[in-house]
VOBA-1610 file (N, C-alpha, C; in pm, whole numbers, padded with zeros to 5 digits, always signed):
BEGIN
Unk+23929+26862+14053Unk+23927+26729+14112Unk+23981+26626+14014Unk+23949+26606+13868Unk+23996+26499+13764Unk+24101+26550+13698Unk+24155+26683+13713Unk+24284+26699+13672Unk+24378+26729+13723Unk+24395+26733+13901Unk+24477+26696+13961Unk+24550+26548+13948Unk+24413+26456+13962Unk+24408+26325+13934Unk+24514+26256+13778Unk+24413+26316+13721Unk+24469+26251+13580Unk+24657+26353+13556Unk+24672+26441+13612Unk+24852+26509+13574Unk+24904+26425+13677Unk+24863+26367+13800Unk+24912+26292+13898Unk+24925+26145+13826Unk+24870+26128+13748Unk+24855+25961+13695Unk+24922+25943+13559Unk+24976+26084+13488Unk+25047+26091+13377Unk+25160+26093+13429Unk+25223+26161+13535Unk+25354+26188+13568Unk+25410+26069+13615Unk+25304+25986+13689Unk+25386+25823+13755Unk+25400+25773+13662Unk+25358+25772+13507Unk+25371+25667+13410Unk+25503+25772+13336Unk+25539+25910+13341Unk+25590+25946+13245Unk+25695+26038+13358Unk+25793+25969+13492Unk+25840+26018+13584Unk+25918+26147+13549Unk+26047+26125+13401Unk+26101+26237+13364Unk+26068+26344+13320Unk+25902+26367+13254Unk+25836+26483+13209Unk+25818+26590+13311Unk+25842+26691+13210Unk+25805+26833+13327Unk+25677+26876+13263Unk+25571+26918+13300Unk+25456+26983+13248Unk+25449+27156+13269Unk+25359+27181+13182Unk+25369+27321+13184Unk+25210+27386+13156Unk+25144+27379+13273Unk+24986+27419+13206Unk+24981+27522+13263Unk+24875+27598+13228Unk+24801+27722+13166Unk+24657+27683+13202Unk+24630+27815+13270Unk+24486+27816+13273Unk+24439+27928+13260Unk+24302+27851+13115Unk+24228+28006+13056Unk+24092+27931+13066Unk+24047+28049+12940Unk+23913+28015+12882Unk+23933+27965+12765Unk+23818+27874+12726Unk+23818+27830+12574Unk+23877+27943+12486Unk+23837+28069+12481Unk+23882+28130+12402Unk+24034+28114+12353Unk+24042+28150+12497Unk+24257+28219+12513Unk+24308+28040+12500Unk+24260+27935+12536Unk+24327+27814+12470Unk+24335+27759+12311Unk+24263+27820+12311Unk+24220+27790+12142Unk+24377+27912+12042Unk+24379+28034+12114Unk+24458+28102+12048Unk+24582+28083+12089Unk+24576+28051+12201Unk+24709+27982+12230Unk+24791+27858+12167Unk+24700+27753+12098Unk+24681+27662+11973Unk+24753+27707+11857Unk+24662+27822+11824Unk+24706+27913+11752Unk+24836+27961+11702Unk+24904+28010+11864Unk+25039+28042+11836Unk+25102+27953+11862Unk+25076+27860+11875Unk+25184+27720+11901Unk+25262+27753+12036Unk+25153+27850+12145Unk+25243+27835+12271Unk+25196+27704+12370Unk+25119+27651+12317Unk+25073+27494+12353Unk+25017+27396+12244Unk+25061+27281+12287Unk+25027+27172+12215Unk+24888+27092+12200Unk+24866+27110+12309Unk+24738+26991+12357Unk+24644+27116+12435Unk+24501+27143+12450Unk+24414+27159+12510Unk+24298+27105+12593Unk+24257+27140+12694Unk+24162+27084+12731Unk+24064+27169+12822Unk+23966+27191+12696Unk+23811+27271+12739Unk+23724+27257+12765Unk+23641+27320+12794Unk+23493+27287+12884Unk+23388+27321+12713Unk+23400+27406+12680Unk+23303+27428+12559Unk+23285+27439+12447Unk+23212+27462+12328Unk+23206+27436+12184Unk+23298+27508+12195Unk+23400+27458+12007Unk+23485+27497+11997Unk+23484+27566+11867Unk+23404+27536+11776Unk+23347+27631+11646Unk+23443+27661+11584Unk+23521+27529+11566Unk+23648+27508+11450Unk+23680+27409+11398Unk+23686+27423+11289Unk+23672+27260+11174Unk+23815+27242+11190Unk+23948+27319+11227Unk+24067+27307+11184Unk+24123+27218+11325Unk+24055+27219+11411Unk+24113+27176+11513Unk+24066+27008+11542Unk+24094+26919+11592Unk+24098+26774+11616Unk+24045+26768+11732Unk+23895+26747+11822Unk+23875+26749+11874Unk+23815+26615+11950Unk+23875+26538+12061Unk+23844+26407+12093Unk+23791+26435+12251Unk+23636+26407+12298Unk+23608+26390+12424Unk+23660+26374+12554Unk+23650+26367+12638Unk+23743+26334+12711Unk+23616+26305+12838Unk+23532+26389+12901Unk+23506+26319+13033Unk+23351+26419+13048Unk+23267+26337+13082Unk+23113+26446+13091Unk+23122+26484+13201Unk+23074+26620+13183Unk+23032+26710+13313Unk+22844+26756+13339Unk+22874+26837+13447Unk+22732+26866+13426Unk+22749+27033+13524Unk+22703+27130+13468Unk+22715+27255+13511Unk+22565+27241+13619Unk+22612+27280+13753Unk+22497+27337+13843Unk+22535+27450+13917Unk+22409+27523+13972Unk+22387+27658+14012Unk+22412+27560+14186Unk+22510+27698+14247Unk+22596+27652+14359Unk+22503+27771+14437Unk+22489+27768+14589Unk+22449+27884+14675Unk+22584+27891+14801Unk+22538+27930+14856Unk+22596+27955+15002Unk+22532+27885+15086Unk+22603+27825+15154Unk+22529+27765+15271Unk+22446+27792+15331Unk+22505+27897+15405Unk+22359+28031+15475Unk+22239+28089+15363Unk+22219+28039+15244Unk+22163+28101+15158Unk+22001+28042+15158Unk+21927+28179+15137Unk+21759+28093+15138Unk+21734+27962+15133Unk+21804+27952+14969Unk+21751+27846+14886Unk+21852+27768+14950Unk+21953+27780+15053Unk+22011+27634+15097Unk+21912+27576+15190Unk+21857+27673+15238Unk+21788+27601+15369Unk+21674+27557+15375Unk+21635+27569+15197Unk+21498+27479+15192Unk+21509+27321+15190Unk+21414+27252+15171Unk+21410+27108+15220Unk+21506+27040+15058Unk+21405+27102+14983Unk+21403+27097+14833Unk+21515+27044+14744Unk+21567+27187+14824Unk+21683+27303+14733Unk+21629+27273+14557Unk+21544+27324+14540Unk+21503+27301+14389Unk+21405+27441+14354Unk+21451+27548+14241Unk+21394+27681+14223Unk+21301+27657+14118Unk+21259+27755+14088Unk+21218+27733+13937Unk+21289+27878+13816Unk+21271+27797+13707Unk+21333+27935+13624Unk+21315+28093+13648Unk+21180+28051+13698Unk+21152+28263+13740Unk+21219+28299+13829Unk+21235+28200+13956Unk+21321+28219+14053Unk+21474+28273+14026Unk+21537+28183+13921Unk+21639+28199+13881Unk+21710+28303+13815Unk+21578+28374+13695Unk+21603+28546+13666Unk+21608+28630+13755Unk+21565+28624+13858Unk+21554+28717+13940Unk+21664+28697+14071Unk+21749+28622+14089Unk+21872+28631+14169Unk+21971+28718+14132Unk+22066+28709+14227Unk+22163+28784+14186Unk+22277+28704+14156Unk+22344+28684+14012Unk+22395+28559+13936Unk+22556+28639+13938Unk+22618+28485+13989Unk+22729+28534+13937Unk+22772+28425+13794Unk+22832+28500+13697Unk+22852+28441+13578Unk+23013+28419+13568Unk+23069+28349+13438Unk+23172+28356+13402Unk+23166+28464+13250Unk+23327+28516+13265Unk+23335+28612+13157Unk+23271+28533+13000Unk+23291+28665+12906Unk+23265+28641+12757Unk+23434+28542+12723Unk+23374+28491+12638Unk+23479+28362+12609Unk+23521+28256+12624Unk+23397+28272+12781Unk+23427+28112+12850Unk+23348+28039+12780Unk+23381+27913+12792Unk+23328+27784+12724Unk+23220+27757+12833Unk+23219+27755+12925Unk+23094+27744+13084Unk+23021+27867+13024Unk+23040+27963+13028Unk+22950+28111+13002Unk+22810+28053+12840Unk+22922+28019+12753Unk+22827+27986+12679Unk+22752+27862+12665Unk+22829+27786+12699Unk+22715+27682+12747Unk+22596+27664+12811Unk+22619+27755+12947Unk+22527+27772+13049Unk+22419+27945+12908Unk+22466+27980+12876Unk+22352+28083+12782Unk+22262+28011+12688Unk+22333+27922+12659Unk+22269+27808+12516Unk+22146+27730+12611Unk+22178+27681+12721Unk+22041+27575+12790Unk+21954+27670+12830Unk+21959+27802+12902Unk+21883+27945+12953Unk+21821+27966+12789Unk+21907+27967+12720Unk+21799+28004+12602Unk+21712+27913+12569Unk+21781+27795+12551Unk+21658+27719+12533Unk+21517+27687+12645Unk+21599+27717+12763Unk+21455+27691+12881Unk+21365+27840+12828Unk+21388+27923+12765Unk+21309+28049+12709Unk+21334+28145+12828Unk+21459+28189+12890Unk+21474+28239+12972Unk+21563+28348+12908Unk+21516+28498+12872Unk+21597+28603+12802Unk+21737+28620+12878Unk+21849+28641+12792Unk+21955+28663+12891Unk+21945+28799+12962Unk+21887+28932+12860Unk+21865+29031+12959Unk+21808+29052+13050Unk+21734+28950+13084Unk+21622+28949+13203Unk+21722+28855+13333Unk+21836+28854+13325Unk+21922+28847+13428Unk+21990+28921+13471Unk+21985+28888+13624Unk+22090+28962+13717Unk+22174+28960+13729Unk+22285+28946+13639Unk+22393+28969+13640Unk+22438+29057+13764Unk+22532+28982+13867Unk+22608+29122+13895Unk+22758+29143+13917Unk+22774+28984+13875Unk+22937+29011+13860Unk+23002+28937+13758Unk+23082+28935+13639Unk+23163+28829+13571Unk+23284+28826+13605Unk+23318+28705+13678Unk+23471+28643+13673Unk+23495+28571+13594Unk+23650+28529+13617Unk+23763+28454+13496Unk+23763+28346+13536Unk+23703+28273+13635Unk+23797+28145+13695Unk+23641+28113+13780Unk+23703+27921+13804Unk+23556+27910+13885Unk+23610+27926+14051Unk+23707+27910+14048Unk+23747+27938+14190Unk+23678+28053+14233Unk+23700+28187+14143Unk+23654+28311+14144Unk+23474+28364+14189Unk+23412+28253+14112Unk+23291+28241+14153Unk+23248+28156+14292Unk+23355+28060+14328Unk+23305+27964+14415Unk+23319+28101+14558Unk+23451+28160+14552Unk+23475+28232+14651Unk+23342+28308+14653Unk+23315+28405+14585Unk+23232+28498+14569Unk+23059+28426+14590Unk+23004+28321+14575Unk+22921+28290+14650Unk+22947+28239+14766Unk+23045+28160+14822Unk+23080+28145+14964Unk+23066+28308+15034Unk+23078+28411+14967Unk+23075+28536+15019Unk+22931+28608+15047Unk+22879+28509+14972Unk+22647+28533+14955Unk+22658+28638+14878Unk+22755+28695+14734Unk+22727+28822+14647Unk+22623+28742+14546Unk+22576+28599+14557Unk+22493+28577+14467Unk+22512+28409+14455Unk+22466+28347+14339Unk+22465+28178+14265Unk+22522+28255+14179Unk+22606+28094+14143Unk+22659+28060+14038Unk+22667+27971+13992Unk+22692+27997+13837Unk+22695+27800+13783Unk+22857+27806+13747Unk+22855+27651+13753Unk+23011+27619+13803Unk+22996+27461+13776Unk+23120+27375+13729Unk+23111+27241+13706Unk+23103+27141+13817Unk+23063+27038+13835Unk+22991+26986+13898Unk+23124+26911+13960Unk+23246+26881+13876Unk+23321+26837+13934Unk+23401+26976+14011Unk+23423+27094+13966Unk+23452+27249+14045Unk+23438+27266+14236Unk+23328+27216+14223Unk+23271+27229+14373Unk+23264+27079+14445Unk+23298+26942+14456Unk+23302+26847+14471Unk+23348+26902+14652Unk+23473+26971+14632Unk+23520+26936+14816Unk+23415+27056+14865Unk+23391+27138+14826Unk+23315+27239+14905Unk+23187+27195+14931Unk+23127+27084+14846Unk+23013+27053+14911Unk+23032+26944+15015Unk+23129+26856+15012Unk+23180+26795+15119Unk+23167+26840+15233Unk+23265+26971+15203Unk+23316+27044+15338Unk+23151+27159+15350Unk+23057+27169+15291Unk+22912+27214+15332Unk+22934+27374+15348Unk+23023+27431+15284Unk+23078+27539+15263Unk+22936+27616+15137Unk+22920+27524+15028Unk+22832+27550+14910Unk+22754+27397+14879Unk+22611+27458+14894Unk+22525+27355+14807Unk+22507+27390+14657Unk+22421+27250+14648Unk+22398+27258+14476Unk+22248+27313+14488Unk+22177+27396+14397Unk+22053+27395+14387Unk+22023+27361+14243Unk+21917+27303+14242Unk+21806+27230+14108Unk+21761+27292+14080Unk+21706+27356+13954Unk+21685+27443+13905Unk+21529+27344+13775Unk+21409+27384+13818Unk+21324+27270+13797Unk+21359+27286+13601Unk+21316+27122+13519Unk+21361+27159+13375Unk+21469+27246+13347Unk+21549+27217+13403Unk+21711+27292+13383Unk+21804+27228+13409Unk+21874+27115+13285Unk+21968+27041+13318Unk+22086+27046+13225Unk+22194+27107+13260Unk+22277+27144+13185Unk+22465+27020+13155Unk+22433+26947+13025Unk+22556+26856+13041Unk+22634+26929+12917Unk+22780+26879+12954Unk+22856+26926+12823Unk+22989+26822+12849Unk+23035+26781+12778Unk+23162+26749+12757Unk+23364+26860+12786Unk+23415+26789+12869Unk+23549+26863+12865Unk+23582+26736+12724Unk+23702+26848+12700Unk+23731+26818+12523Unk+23843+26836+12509Unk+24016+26744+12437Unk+24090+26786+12442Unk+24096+26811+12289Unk+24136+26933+12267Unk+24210+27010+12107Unk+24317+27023+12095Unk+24339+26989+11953Unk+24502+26994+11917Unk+24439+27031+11774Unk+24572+27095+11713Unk+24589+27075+11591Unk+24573+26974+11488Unk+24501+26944+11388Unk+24532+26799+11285Unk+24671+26834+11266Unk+24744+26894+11159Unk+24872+26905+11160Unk+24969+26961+11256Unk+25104+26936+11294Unk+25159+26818+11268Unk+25082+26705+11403Unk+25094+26607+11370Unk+25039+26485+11423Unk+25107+26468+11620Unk+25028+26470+11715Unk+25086+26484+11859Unk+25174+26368+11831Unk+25275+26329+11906Unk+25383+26190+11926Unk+25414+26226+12072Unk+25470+26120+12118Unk+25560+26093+12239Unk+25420+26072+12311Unk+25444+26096+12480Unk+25361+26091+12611Unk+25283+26190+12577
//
């Protein structure tokens, strides 16, 4: 939703640019940095590198999405509690994602073991998850701006998850050396 927006609002100010993005995980952007097959990044999670220049960019907030037709949509509530939450059937994002570990870091801290989840599927993408609970294989957590038209369109609710509030920052990374210029 904000980066359709914001490449739509760079290109009217910068008409002759061609863009060229890529979509990963924190990981694979960070190494992509790396090899200098991109300039500029912009991630969802810690980045656990002193070498890189890292400036904020826009708060999010990760929530657990259902299916429409789903129990917990059709309570009054829609609000679980953590026990509830071990015991679903979760869909996650892969190892490397910046969402994956984020969303492990607040579960740990609510004292919720990660092995004591149901994992039963990891995807690459949140699209990947949005489909796959629109399908009822389970919840997922997913960014809050991720699911904006689907809850519109009542396709996927949000559920509350009681003392479970998960914020993080998207973040753009670059290199300190050499210094970004131009648009």
């Amino acid at each position: 939703y904000v980066l359709p927006t914001l490449i739509g609002e760079f290109l009217s100010l910068h008409p002759r640019l061609e863009l060229s993005i890529i979509g990963a995980n924190t990981e694979k952007i960070i190494c992509a940095l790396d090899e200098k097959r991109i300039a500029l990044g912009l991630v969802e999670g810690p980045v656990g590198r002193n070498d890189l220049k890292i400036e904020r960019f826009i708060e999010d907030e990760i929530v657990v999405i259902a299916a429409a037709n789903h129990d917990w949509s059709m309570k009054r509530t829609k609000t679980i509690t953590i026990a509830q939450l071990a015991e679903a059937p979760l869909i996650m994002r892969e190892r490397g994602s910046g969402t994956r570990r984020v969303v492990e870091d607040a579960l740990r801290r609510a004292k919720l073991k990660l092995r004591d989840l149901h994992v039963v599927v990891e995807l690459d993408s949140t699209e990947a998850i949005k489909s796959a609970v629109e399908a009822n294989l389970g919840i997922g957590f997913v960014s809050r701006w991720g699911v904006m038209k689907e809850i519109k369109l009542g396709s996927l609710v949000i559920i509350g998850i009681e003392n479970l509030h998960i914020k993080r920052h998207f973040q753009f990374i670059y290199p300190h050396r050499p210094r970004l210029a131009g648009a």
